[in-house]
N, C-alpha and C positions, 0 to 999 in steps of 0.2 A: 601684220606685225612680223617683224623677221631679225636676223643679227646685223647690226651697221656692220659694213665692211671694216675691216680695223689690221694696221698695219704694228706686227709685233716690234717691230722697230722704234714705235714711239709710247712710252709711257703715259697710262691716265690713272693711276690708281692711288690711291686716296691715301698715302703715307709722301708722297711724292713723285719724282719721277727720275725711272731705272730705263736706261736703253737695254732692250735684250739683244741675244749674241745668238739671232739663229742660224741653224744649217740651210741654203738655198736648196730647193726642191722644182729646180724648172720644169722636172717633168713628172711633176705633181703623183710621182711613184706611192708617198705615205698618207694619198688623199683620201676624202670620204668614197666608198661605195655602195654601191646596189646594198641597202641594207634588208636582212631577216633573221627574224628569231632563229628557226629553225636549220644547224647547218652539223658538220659531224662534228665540228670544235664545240659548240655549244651541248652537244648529246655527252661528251666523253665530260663538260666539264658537270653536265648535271651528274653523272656517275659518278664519279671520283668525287665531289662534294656530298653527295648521300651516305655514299659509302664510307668515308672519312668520319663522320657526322655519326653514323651507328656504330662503328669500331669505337669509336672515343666514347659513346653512351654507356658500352659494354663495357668499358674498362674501366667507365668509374665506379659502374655497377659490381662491378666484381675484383673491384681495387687492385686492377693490373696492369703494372707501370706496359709489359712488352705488351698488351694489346692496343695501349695506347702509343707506344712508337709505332704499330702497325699502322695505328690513324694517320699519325705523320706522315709516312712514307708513302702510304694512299695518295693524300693530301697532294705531298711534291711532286710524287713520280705524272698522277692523274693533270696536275697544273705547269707540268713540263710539257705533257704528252701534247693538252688542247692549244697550246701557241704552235708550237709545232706543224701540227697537225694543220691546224689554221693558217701557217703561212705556208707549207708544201703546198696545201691541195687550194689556196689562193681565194680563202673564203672568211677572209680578218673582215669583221664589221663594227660598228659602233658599237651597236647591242652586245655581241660578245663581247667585247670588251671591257663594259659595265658588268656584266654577269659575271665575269670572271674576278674582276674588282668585289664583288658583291661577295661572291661565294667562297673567295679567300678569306674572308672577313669569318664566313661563318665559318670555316674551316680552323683558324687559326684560336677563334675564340674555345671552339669544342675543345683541341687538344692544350690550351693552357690552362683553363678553369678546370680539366679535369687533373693537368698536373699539379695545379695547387689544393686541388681535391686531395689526391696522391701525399704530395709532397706539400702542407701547410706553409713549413720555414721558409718556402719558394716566394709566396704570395706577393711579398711589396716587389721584388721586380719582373715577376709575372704582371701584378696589374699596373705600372708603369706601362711594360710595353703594349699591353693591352690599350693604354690610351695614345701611346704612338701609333700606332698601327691601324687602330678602330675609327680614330677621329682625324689625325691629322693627317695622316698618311693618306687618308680614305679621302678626304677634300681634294687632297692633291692628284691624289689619282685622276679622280673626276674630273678635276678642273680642264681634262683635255676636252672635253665637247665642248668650252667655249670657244674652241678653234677648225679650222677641217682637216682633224687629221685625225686617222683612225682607232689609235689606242694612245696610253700613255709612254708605250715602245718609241713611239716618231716624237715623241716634245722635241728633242731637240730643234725640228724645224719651228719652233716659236722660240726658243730658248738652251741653248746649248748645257751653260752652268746646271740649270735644275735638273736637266733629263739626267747630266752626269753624276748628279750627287743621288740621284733617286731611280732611274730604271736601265743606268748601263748597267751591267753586267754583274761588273763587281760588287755596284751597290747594292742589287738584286739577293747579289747572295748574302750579304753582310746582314743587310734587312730581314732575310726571310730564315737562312739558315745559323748563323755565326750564334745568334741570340740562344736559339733552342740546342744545337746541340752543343754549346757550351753548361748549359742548364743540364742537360742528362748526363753528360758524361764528367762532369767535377760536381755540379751543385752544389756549387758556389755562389750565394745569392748574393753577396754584395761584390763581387764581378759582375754579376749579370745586370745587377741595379745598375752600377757605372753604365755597362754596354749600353742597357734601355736607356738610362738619362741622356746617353751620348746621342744616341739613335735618334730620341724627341726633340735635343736643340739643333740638331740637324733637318730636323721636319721642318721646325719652326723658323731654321734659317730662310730655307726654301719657302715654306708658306711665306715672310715677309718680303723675299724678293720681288714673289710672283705679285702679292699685293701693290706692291710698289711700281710692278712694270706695269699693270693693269690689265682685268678681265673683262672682255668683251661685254658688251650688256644688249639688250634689246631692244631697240628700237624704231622706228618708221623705216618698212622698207623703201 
């Protein structure tokens, strides 16, 4: 068993059918490689997700908002550091990139449950964005192994629109940072609802696209 060949080009997926708009890769630069668990990106991002993970333990333990921005900044500075790291020293693999999809997750989840720990009045768009971010964010991410291309960094070579709405740049930071430090620095919770609500029909714009352009599936090599 193995993945039919599948040209992003033409839609199969079960809402109808979307042409995607990808970027050409003739020299297959954002392909699959030599994949291993073990590399320094994958080391820096086990640290920085432990380390995140116990600062945010402590700070609910001891109900302290600045030990939990320490988590934060663990958090981003640590998941700046292992991309980085991973495309200087030319060691981006599948795995990492799942692990790092994974351990955001659990990073993201420590410092918000313990701000609504902190801060109660937070809760309804703390757990909003909790379900952007946990579920559908999180499919999407993934969704790049039905393709060969190394992280959800390259979608664009399957799909331009998605990768722009979800892991250029800007979108990256809108996603990861815009939400939380508008949360610490006004705590403003029904700003921050609108932000998260925006942020989920935008997931979900994407997820229906993606559904619509169609995911590889498995089949008779």
């Amino acid at each position: 068993m193995g993945l039919t060949r599948y040209d992003p080009t033409v839609g199969s997926g079960v809402l109808g059918t979307v042409k995607a708009e990808p970027v050409a890769d003739p020299d297959d630069r954002y392909g699959v490689r030599d994949e291993r668990l073990l590399t320094g990106a994958t080391v820096i991002t086990a640290v920085r997700t432990i380390a995140s993970v116990v600062l945010a333990a402590l700070a609910a333990h001891q109900e302290s908002l600045t030990l939990l921005v320490v988590a934060l900044v663990v958090y981003w500075v640590g998941d700046m550091l292992d991309g980085f790291y991973a495309r200087v020293r030319d060691c981006e693999t599948r795995i990492g990139a799942v692990l790092d999809i994974m351990c955001d997750r659990l990073n993201a989840a420590a410092f918000y449950i313990g701000l609504a720990w902190l801060q109660p009045d937070l809760s309804p768009a703390v757990f909003v964005y909790l379900a952007e971010f946990m579920v559908v964010d999180c499919f999407l991410s993934i969704a790049f192994l039905a393709w060969p291309v190394r992280s959800p960094n390259y979608f664009f070579v399957v799909d331009r629109p998605i990768w722009l709405w979800n892991w250029s740049k800007p979108a990256k930071a809108i996603n990861s940072a815009l939400f939380a430090v508008l949360l610490l620095v006004t705590g403003w919770m029904w700003v921050g609802l609108v932000i998260a609500t925006a942020l989920l029909v935008l997931k979900c714009v994407s997820l229906h696209r993606l559904v619509r352009i169609g995911i590889p599936v498995p089949g008779a090599a």
